[in-house]
C-alpha positions as CSV (number, residue, x, y, z in Angstrom):
1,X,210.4,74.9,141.3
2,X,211.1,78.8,141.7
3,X,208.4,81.5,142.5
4,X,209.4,85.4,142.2
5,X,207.2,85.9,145.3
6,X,208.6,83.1,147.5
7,X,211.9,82.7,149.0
8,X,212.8,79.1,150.1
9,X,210.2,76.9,151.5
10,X,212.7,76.0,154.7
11,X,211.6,77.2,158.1
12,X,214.3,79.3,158.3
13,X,213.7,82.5,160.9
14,X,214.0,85.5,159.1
15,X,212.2,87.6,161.8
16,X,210.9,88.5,165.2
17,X,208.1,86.3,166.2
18,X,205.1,88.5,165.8
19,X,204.0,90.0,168.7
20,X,200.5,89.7,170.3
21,X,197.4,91.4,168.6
22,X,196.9,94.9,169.6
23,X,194.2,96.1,167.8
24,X,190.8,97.3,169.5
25,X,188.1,94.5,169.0
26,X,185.4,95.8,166.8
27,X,182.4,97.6,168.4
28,X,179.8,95.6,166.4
29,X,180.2,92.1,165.0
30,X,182.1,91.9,161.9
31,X,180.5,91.8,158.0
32,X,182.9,88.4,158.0
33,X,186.1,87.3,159.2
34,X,188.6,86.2,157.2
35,X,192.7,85.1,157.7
36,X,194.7,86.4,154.4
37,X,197.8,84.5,153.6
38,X,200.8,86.5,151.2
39,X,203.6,84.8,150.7
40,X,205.3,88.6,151.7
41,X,203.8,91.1,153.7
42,X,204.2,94.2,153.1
43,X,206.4,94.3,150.3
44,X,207.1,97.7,148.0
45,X,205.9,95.9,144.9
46,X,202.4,94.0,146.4
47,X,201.4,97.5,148.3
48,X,197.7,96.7,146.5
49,X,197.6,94.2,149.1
50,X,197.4,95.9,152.3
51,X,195.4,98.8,150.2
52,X,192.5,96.1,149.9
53,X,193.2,94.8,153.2
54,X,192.3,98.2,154.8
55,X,189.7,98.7,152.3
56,X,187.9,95.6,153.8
57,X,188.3,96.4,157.4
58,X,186.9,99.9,156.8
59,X,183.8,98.2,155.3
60,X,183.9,95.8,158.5
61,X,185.7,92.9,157.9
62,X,187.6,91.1,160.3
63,X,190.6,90.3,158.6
64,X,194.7,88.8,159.8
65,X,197.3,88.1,157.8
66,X,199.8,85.2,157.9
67,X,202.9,85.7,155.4
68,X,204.7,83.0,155.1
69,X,208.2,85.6,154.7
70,X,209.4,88.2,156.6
71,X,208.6,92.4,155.3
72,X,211.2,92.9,152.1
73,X,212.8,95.9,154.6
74,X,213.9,95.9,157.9
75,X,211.4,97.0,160.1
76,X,212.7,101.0,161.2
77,X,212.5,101.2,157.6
78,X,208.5,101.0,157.1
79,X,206.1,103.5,156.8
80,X,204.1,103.5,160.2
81,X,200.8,102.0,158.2
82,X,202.9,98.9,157.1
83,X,204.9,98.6,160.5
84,X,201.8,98.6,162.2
85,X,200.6,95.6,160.0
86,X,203.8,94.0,160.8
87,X,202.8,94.1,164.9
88,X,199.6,92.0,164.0
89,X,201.1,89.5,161.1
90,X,201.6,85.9,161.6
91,X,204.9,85.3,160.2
92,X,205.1,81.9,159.5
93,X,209.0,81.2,159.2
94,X,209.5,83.6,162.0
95,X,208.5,80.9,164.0
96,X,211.2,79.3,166.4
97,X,212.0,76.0,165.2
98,X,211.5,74.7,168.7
99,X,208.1,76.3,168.6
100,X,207.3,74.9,165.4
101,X,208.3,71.4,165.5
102,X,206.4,71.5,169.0
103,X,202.9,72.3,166.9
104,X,203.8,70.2,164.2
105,X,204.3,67.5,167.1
106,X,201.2,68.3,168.8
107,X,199.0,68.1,166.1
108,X,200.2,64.7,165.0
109,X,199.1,63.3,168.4
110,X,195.9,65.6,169.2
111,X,194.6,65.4,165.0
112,X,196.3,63.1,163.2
113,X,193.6,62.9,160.9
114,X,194.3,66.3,160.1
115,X,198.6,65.5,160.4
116,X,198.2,62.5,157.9
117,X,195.2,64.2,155.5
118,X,197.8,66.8,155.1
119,X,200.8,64.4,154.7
120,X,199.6,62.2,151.9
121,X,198.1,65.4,150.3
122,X,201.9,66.5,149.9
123,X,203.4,63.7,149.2
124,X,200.6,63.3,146.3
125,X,201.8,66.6,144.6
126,X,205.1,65.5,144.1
127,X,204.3,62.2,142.9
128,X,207.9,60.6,141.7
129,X,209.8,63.3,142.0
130,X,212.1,64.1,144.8
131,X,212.4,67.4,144.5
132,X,209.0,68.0,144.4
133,X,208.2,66.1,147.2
134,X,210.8,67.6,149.1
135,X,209.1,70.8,148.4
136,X,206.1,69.2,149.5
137,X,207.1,68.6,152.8
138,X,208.2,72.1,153.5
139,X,204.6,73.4,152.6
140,X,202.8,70.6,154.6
141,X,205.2,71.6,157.5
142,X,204.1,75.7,157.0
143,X,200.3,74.4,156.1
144,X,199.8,72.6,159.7
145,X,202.0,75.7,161.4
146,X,199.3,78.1,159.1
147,X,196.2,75.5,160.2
148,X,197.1,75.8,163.8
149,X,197.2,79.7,164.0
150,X,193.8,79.8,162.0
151,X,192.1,77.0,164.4
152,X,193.9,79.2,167.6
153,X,192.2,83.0,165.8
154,X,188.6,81.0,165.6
155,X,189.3,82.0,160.9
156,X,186.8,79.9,159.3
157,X,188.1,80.9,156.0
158,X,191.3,81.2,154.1
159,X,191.9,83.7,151.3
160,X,195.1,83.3,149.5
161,X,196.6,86.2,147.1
162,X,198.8,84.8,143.8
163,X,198.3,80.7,143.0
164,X,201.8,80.1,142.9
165,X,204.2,78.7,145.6
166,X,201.7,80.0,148.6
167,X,198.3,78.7,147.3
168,X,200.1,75.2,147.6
169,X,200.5,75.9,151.1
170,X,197.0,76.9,151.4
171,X,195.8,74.3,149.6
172,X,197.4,71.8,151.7
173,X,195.9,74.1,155.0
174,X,192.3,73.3,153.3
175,X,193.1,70.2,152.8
176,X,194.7,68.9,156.7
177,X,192.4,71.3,158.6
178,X,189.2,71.3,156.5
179,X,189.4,74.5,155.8
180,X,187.9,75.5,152.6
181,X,189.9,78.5,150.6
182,X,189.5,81.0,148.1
183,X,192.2,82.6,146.0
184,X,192.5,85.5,143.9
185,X,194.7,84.6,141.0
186,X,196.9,87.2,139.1
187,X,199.2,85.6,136.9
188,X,201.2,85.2,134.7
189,X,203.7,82.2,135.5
190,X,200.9,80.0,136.8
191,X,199.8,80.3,133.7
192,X,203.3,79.1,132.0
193,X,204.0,76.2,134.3
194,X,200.4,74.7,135.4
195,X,201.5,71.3,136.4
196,X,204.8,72.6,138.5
197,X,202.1,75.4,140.5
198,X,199.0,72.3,140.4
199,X,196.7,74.8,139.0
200,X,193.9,72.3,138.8
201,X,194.2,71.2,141.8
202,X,193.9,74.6,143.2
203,X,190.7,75.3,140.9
204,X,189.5,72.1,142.1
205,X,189.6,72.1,145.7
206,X,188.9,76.1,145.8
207,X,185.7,77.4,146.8
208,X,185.8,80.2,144.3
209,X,188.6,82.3,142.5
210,X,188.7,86.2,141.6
211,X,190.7,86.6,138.4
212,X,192.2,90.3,138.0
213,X,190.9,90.6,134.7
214,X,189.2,88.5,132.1
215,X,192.2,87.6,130.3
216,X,193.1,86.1,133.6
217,X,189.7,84.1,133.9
218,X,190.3,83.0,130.2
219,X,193.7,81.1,131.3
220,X,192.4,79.5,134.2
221,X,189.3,78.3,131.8
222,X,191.7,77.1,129.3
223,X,193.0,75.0,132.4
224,X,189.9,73.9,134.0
225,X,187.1,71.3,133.5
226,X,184.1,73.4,132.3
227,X,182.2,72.7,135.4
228,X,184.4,74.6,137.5
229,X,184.0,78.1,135.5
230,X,181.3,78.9,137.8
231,X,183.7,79.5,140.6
232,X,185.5,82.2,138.7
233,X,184.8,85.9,139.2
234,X,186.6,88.8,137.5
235,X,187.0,91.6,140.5
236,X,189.8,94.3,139.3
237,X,192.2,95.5,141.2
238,X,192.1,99.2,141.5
239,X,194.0,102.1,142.9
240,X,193.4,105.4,145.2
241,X,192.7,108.6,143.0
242,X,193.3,110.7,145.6
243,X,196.5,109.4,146.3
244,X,197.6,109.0,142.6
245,X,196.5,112.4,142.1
246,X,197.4,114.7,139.1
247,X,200.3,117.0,140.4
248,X,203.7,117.0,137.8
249,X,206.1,119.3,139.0
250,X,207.2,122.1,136.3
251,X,210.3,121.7,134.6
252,X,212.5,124.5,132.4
253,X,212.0,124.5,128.6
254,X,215.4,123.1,128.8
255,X,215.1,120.7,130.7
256,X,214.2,117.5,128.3
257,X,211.7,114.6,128.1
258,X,211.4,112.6,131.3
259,X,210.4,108.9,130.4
260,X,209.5,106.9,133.4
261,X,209.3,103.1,133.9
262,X,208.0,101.7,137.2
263,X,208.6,97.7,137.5
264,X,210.8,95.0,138.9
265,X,214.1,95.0,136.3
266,X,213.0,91.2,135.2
267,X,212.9,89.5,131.8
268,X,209.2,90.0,131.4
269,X,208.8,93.6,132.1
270,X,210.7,94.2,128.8
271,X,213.0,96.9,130.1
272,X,215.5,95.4,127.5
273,X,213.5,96.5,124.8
274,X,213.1,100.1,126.1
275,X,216.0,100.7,126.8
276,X,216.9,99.9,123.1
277,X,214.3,102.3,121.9
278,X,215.3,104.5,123.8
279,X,218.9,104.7,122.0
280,X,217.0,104.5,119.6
281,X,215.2,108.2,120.5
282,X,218.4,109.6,121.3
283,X,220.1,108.5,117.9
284,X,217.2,110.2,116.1
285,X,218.3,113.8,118.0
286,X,215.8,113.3,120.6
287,X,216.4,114.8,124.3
288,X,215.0,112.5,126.7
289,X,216.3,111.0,130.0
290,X,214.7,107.4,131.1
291,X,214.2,106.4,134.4
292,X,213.6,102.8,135.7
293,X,212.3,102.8,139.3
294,X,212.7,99.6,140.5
295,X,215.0,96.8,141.1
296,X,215.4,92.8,140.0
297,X,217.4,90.4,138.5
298,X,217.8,91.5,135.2
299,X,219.4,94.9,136.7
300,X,223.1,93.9,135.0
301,X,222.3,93.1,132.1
302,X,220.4,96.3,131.9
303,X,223.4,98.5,133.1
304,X,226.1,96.4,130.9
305,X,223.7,97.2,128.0
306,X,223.3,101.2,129.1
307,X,226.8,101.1,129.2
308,X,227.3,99.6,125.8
309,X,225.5,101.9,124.5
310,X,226.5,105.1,125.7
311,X,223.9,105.8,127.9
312,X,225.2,106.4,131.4
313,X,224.5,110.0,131.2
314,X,220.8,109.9,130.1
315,X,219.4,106.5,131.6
316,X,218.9,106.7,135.4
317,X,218.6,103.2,137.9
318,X,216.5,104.7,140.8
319,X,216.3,101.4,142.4
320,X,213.1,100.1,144.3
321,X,211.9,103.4,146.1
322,X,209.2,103.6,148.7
323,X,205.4,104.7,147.7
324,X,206.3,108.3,147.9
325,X,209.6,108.5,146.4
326,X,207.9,106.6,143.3
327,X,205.4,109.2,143.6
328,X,207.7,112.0,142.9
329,X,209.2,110.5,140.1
330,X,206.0,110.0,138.3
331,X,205.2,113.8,139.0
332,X,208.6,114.7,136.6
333,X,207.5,112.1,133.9
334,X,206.3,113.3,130.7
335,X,205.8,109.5,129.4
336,X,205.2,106.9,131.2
337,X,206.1,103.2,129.3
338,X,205.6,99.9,129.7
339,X,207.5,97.3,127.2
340,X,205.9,94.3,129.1
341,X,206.0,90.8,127.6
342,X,204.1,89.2,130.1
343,X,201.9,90.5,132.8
344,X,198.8,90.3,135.2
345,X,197.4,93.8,134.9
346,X,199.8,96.2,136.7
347,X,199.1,98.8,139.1
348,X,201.9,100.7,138.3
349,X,200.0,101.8,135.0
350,X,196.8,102.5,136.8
351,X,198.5,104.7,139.1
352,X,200.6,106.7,136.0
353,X,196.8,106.8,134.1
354,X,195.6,107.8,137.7
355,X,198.1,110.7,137.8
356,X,197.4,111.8,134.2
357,X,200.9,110.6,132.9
358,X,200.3,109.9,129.2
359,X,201.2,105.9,128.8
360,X,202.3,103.6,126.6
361,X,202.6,99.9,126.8
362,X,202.1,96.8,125.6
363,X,199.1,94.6,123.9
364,X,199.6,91.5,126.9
365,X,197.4,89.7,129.3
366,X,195.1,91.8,130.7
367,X,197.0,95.2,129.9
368,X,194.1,96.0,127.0
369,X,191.0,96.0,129.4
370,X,192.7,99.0,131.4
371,X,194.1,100.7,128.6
372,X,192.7,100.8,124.9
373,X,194.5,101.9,122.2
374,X,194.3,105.1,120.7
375,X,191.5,106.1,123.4
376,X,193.5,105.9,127.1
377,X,197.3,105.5,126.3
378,X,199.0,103.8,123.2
379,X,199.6,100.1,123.1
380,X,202.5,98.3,120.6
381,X,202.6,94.8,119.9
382,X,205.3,93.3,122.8
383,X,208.8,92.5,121.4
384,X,208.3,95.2,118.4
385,X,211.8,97.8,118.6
386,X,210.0,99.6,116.0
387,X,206.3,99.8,117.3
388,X,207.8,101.0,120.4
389,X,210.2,103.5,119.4
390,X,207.2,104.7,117.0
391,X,205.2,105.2,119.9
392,X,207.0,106.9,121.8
393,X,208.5,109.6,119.4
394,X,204.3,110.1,118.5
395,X,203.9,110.9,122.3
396,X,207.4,113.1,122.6
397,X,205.8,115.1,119.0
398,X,202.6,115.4,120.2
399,X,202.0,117.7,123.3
400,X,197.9,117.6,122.9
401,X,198.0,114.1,122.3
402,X,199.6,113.5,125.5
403,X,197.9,115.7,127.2
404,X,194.7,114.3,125.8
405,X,195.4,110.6,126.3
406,X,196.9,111.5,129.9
407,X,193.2,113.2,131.0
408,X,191.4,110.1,129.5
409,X,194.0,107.4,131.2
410,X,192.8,109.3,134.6
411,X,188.9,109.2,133.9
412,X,189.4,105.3,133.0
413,X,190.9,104.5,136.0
414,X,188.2,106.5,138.0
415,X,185.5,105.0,136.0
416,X,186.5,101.1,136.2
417,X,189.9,101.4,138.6
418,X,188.6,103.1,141.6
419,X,190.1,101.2,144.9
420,X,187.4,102.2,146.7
421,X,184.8,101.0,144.1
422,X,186.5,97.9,143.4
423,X,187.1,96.8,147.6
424,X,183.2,97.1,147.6
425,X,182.5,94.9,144.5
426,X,185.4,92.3,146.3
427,X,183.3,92.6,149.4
428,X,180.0,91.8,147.9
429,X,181.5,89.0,146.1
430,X,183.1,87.8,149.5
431,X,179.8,88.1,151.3
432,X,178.0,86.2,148.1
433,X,179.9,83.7,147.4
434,X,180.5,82.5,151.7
435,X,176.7,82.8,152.4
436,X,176.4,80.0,149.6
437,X,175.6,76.6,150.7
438,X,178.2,73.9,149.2
């Protein structure tokens, strides 16, 4: 059982104990109050999650934030906003193991109803097999540490982001503490291994789901007993135009075609592919450079097949860069692309569109509701070498297309990818769906 956004389920301590909260209690009572767990916070690639988070509180929520791993820098490496958040995180395997087995103690003897609901709840999940229920154990252990902190803060509710490997612990936290929980469901390898990530049991014992697009709310239906589609409710991520702002720096006439990819370097971001259409472009006699911003797994093969190909000197690894590095590489791109095989709906094309970048990507998941074809970017069918080297070599010929598909990309994401826009609709269906009797 593996999860790209969470590391070993052992109580390990991989951090500081978080220190007291510091923030100034609110001068009126909060809209709602509500205790977030990530399975990493913050983290370069999930920055849409403290973007909402703030969004919230500025709209007066109370919201805190448990992560069940430690920030993915050190912490004199954050930007003050996300170092801040750091001060004020529960970080569950930061927790002494003294400290931890302590709780875990205490709550066996003061609530072992809640101890022994959470127990058999785990053991349960992993049924006959042992690594399973081994796995099981780890998250009941983090689920009564999680429990604990949210019966301490006076949290009421739990919101959980991603339905992998930390929804389990929060479903076992609902489950031990009576707790009910909500989740907001991204995708895609829930969607690939339901059974290992016990997405029905999730749907089941949720009080309501926000799926990032409908493509997403289509998977979980094809999952879920028809009575339980009433719980789901599509709420889009979105992203902050001001921020993401038009802005390219000018290059020299001689300077070549800049072709920017921003993504982890995994299988299913399909950076493989591009960088095969890219020889591709510069076998035809075409002067472009490619950059991949961004780092992952998949970042050898990548190089050993640059190299392969003679591409050292036109094919740049940037590596995973902080929000404003990535922001100056998009101002030098002339294309941004995509070559995704599977996806949720990614913010880094929102905030390309956002920046008027001309895009191109793929026809996956919920990539077509943010861009359609022909009218906001150009979209190739995923796996096709000669779709996308097509595409991209109508984009490099055509400067007005470009230009017109990258001022269209832009009024899209104002129009239906508006962080500020979206954090409201996520509040009202917060507010909605917790003032509902059950």
């Amino acid at each position: 059982m593996s999860d790209p956004h969470y590391a070993s389920s052992s109580l390990m301590i991989t951090a500081t104990a978080p220190l007291p909260d510091t923030r100034n209690p609110p001068t009126a009572p909060p809209r709602l109050r509500l205790a977030y767990l990530l399975s990493r916070f913050p983290a370069v690639s999930h920055s849409f999650l403290l973007n909402e988070i703030v969004q919230l509180r500025e709209l007066g929520f109370d919201i805190e934030v448990a992560s069940i791993n430690p920030p993915d820098r050190p912490l004199q490496a954050l930007p003050v906003v996300e170092a801040e958040e750091c001060k004020n995180t529960f970080y569950i395997k930061s927790m002494p193991h003294s400290r931890a087995a302590a709780i875990i103690l205490r709550t066996l003897i003061q609530r072992p109803r809640v101890f022994f609901r959470g127990l058999t709840a785990a053991l349960h999940l992993g049924g006959w097999n042992l690594r399973a229920l081994l796995y099981g154990v780890f998250y009941f252990a983090e689920a009564i540490l999680l429990g604990d902190w949210m019966h301490r803060r006076a949290y009421a509710h739990l919101h959980v982001h991603f339905s992998t490997a930390v929804a389990t612990v929060g479903l076992l936290t609902s489950v031990a503490w009576e707790i009910p929980f909500s989740l907001s469901v991204h995708g895609p390898d829930e969607f690939f291994s339901v059974p290992e990530y016990y997405m029905k049991q999730k749907v089941e014992r949720a009080r309501f789901i926000l799926c990032i697009s409908e493509f997403c709310r289509s998977q979980l239906m094809r999952v879920a007993a028809p009575r339980h589609w009433n719980k789901f409710e599509v709420v889009r991520l979105g992203v902050d135009p001001g921020v993401f702002a038009p802005g390219r720096i000018e290059k020299k006439m001689d300077d070549g075609f800049d072709i920017v990819c921003v993504g982890r370097l995994v299988p299913a971001k399909g950076q493989l592919i591009l960088v095969r259409a890219f020889a591709n472009l510069l076998a035809q006699g075409y002067d472009v450079r490619l950059k991949l911003v961004g780092d992952g797994e998949d970042r050898k093969h990548l190089q050993s097949l640059v190299a392969d190909c003679g591409l050292n000197s036109a094919v740049e690894f940037k590596g995973a860069l902080s929000h404003s590095e990535t922001r100056l590489v998009l101002q030098q791109a002339d294309l941004f692309v995509l070559a995704s095989f599977a996806e949720g709906l990614p913010v880094a094309l929102m905030e390309a569109m956002a920046m008027e970048i001309p895009c191109v990507s793929t026809y996956v998941a919920g990539i077509p509701e943010l861009i359609r074809d022909g009218v906001d970017g150009l979209l190739v069918p995923a796996s096709s070498l000669e779709a996308l080297t097509d595409a991209m070599k109508t984009m490099i010929d055509n400067p007005l297309l470009r230009s017109n598909l990258g001022a269209a990309g832009r009024k899209r994401v104002l129009a239906s990818f508006n962080l500020a826009e979206n954090a409201r609709a996520l509040a009202a269906v917060f507010e909605r769906r917790l003032s509902e009797v059950v």
